[in-house]
N, C-alpha and C positions, 0 to 999 in steps of 0.2 A: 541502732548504731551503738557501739562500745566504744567508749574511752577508760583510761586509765592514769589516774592521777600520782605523781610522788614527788614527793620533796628530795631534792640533790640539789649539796652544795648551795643551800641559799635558794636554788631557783623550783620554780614549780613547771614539772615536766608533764605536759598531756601527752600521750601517745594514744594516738587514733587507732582503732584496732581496727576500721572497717576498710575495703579497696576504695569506695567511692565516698566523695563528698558531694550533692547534688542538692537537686529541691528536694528529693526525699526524704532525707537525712537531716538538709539544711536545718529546720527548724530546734530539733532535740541537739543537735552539736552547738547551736548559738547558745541556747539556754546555759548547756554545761560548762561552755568556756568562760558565760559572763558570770556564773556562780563563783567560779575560781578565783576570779578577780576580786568581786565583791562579796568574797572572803577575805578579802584582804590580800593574794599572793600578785604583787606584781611584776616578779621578775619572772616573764613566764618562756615557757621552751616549746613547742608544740612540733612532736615527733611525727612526720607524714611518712615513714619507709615502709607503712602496711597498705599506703594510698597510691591507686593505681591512673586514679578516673579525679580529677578537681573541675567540675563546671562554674556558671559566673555566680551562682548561689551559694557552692561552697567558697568560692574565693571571697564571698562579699560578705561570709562569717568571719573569716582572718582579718579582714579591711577593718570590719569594726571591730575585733578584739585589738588591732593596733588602734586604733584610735581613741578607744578607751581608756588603753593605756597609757598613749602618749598623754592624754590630758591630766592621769595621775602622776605623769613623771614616771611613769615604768618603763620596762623592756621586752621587746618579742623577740626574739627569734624562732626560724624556722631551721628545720634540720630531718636529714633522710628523702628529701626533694626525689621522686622518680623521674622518669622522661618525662609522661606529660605534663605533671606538675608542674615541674620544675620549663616546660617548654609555654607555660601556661604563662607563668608570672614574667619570663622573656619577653613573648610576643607583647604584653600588654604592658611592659616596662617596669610592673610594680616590684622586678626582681631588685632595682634600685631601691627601695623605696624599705625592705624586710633585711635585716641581718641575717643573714644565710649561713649555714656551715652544712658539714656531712653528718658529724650522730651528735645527738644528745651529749656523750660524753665530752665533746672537742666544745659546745654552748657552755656547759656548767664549769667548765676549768679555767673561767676567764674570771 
């Protein structure tokens, strides 16, 4: 799995470069998001518009990058949400729960 990291505007933007986020994946995408963090960046942006496929393993890497967040007082948001993603975090309510927008750029201008 590839990500790719940059700083904009204050915040630290991952963009996920792979379709799926699953158990296969799960593993090497938790590592690299909580690096991120504990590097210090916690205003973080995580770009899903390359992600086609999110099962409960990928979602329960996002669940605890917010949580880890939340307890340093950071920020997540998600952005670039496709159908099932974005049909994913619907059904299971957590779309409450994630500050949502459409791209990266429309997260970093706040």
């Amino acid at each position: 799995m590839s990500i790719k990291v940059n700083e904009v505007n204050g915040y630290t933007v991952i963009t996920v470069e792979t379709e799926r986020l699953d158990v296969v994946n799960m593993k090497e995408m938790k590592e690299a998001m909580m690096e991120v963090v504990d590097n210090g960046y916690h205003k973080v942006v995580i770009d899903l518009s390359n992600v086609t496929f999110i099962d409960s393993s990928g979602l329960s890497v996002i669940i605890s990058l917010f949580k880890r967040l939340n307890a340093l007082e950071g920020e997540l948001i998600l952005c670039g949400l496709g159908e099932q993603p974005k049909e994913l975090l619907e059904i299971t309510q957590l779309i409450r729960l994630f500050k949502v927008v459409e791209t990266y750029e429309e997260a970093v201008r706040s």
